[in-house]
N, C-alpha and C positions, 0 to 999 in steps of 0.2 A: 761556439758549439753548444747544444742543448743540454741538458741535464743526462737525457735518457741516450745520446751521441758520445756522452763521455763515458758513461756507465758501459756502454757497449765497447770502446776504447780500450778500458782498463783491462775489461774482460780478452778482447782478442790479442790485448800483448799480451797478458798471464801467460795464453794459451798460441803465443807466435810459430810454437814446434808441430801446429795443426795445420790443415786444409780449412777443415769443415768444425763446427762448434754449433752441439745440440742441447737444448734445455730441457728438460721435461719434468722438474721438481716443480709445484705451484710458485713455490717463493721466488726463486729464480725468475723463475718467468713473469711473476709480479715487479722484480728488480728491474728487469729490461724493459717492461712494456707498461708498467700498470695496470696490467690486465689479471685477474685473479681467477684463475680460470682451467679448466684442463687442455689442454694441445700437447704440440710439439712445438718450439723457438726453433729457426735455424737464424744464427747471431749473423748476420751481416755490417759491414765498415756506417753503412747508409741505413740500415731499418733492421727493426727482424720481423722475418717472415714466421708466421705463426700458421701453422699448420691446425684446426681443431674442428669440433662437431657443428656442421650445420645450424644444432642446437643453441650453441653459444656463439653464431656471427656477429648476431646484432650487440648483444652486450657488450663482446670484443671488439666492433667495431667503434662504438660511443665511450669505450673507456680505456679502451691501449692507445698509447701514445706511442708515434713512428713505426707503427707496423705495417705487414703489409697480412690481409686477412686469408687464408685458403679454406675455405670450410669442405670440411670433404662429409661424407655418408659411411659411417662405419669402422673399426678397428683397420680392417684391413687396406680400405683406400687410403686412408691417415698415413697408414706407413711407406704404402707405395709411392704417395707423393713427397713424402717426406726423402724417402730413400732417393727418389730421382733427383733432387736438389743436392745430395750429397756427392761428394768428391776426396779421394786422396784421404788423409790420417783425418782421424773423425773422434773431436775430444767430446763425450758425454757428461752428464754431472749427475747421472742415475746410474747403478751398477747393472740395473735391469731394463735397458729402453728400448728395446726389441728391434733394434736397429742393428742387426748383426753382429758383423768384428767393429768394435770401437775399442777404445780407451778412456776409462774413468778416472774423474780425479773431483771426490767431491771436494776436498780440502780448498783445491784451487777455488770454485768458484765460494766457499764463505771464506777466503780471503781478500779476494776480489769485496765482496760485502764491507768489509769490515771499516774501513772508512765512511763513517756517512758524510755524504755531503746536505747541504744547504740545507735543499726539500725536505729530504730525511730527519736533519735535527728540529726542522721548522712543527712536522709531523710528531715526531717524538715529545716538542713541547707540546703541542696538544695535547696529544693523550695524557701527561703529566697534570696540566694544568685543570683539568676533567679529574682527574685521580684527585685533585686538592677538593673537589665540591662532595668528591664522596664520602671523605674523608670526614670534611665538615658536618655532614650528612649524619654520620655515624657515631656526635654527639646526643643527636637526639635517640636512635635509631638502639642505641646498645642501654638496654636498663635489665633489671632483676626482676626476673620470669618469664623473659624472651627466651629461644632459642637461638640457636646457633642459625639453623634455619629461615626461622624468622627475620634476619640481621642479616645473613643475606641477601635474600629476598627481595630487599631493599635495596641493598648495592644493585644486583641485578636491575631494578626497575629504573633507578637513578643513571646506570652505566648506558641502557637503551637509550633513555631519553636522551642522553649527551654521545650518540650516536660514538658510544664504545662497542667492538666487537668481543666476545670472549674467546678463550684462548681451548685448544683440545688439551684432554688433561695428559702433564706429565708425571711428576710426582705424584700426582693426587687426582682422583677422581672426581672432585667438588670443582666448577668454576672461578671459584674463591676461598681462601681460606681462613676461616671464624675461626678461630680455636679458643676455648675457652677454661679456664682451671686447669686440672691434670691435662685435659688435651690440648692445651697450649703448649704442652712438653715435647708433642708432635711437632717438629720443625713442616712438614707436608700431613698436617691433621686433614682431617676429611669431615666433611660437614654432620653433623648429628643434631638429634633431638635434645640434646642436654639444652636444661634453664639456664639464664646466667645468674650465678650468686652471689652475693655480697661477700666483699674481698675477693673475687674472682681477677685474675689476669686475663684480656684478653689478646690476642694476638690478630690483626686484621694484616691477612697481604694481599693486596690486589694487583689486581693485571691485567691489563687489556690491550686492545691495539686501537687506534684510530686511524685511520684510511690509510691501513696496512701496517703501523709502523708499533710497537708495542713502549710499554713505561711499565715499571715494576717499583710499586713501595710498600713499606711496611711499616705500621705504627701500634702500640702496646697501649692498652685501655686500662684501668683500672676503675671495677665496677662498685660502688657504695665507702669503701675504706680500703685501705691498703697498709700491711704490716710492716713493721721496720725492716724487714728482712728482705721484704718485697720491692721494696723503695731503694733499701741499698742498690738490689741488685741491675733493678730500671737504674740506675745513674752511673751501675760498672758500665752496662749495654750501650748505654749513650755516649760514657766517654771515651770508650772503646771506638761508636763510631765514627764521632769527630774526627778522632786519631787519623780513622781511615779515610775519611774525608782528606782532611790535610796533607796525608799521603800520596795522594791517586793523583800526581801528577804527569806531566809528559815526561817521556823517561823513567820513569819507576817500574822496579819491577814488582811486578803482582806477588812473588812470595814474600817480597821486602814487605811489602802492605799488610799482607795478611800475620806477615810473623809481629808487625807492629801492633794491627788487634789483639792479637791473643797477648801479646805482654800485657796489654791493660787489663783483660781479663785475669792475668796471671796476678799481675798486683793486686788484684778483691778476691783471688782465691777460686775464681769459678770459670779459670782454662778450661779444666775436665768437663764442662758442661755445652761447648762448643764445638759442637759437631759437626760444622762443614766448611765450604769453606767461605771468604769473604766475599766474593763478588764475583761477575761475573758479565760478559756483554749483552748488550740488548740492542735487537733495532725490529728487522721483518719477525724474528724470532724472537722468543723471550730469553734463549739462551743458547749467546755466541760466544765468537772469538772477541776478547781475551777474556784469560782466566784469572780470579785472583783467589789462589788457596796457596796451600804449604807443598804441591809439587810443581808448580805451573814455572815455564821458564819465558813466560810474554811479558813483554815490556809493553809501557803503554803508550799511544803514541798521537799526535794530533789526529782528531776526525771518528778517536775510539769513543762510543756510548756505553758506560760501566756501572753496576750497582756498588755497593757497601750494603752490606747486613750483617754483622754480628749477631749475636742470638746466644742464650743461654738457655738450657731444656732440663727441668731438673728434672725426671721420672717421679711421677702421683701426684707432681705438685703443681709445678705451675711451669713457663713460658714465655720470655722475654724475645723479640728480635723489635729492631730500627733498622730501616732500611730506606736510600736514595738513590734515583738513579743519577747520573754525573754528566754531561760532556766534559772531555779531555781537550783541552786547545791550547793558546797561551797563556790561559788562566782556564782553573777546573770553576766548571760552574754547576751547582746542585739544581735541580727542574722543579723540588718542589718547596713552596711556600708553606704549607699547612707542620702547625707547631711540631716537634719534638720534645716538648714539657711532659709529663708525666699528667694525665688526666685524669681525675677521678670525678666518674661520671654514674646516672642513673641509679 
């Protein structure tokens, strides 16, 4: 059976208590089909029928895998054909899909997600292994009297060229996040005209997706010199995240991980300076299932895609985070190459 045959599988036993099983979030529907795109899915055992605009046939049809195409003309032919395909209990994964009496259950289908298979993790090195050239990038790219702006500017142009998508903002408004001195204290800083200045901290997280599938890392700069103080605390951050590295096994529970960072942080004294929480999943999204902070009650399990980030935020001053992202299998294995050393650059 196919990749996009099992994917459909997973999904109609989750949802066995249904008739009928309708898509209509983009991601979802990207799940099933490969198609990124606006419609309706109706999940069938054999294909899904993808109901959408005229507008997007052709695309839909050169880039979904196992579908079957309906292009109709208009909001309302969309639904009527959609609706005549439907039958008996009819599970959604939109609370709003204009498809009358249904039943929602979006949890269901990002559980459904949450194991990635093959494709997926093959996709997710990508984008990872792209995130290491940026990275590298942004030795030359971070010096004293650039902006924030400027820096990433460059991520940006670097991220196109290596055919990365950017992400819609959540935290933050900026595509990327530079932060640098005091606003590196901003764990979701937002991009500004600040220069960067000697002894500056800067904090780079990047994120993208590559043909769909996202990588999230983070790495801490330091720009001309760095103060003993500064340096301690880049080595609490770091061994904090090893910890959490070493941690994020199959079977672990994510508060166990996360309550294991903050002890390291608690041993240098700068707990109180860690504000969120350790990790968290990635795949179509930049942020899934599982969780890893101090309420979360998921275990982790083969086939989960998971960050580590510690971070320290002292307010006026400066901004430390390291951050990877993981596969969980029989052995956890980290995606990115590009150093964790402590850099003092520009």
């Amino acid at each position: 059976m196919s990749i996009f045959g099992k994917r459909r599988q997973r999904l109609l036993s989750a949802a066995s208590g249904f008739d009928s099983v309708v898509v209509t979030n983009p991601k979802n529907l990207f799940y099933l089909t490969d198609f990124w795109g606006g419609g309706i899915g109706i999940v069938r055992d054999d294909t899904t029928v993808l109901v959408t605009s005229v507008m997007e046939e052709r695309r839909a049809t050169e880039s979904g895998k196992e579908v079957e195409i309906v292009p109709t003309v208009g909001k309302l032919k969309q639904y009527e054909e959609v609706l005549s395909r439907l039958h008996g209990r009819v599970l959604s994964d939109e609370d709003d899909a204009g498809l009358g009496k249904t039943t929602t259950d979006v949890d269901l289908f990002i559980a459904v997600r949450r194991r990635k298979d093959a494709e997926e993790m093959a996709r997710i090195g990508g984008a990872s292994r792209r995130l290491d050239k940026i990275y590298k990038m942004l030795e030359s790219s971070i010096r004293q009297g650039r902006t924030e702006r400027q820096v990433a500017a460059d991520v940006m142009k670097l991220a196109t060229e290596e055919k990365l998508s950017p992400l819609p903002a959540e935290g933050s408004l900026s595509p990327v996040i530079i932060g640098s001195g005091e606003n590196a204290a901003f764990p979701h800083a937002d991009l500004t005209d600040r220069k960067l200045r000697r002894g500056d901290m800067v904090v780079a997280d990047i994120f993208f997706r590559y043909e769909g599938y996202c990588s999230d890392c983070t790495r801490t700069y330091a720009v001309g010199s760095v103060s003993q103080e500064r340096r301690d605390a880049y080595q609490a951050v770091l061994d904090a995240q090893l910890q959490g590295v070493k941690l994020a096994k199959k079977g672990a529970r994510g508060r166990a991980i996360h309550e294991g960072v903050n002890g390291v942080l608690k041993e240098h004294g700068l707990d109180a300076y860690f504000t969120h929480g350790t990790g968290h999943g990635v795949g179509i999204d930049i942020h899934e299932s599982p969780s890893i902070g101090r309420t979360t009650k998921d275990i982790l399990r083969e086939g989960d895609v998971v960050t580590i980030e510690p971070g320290v935020y002292l307010p006026g001053k400066f901004g430390i985070r390291i951050e990877d992202t993981l596969t969980i299998g029989d052995r956890t294995r980290v995606l990115f190459d590009y150093t964790k050393d402590l850099l003092v650059i520009g």
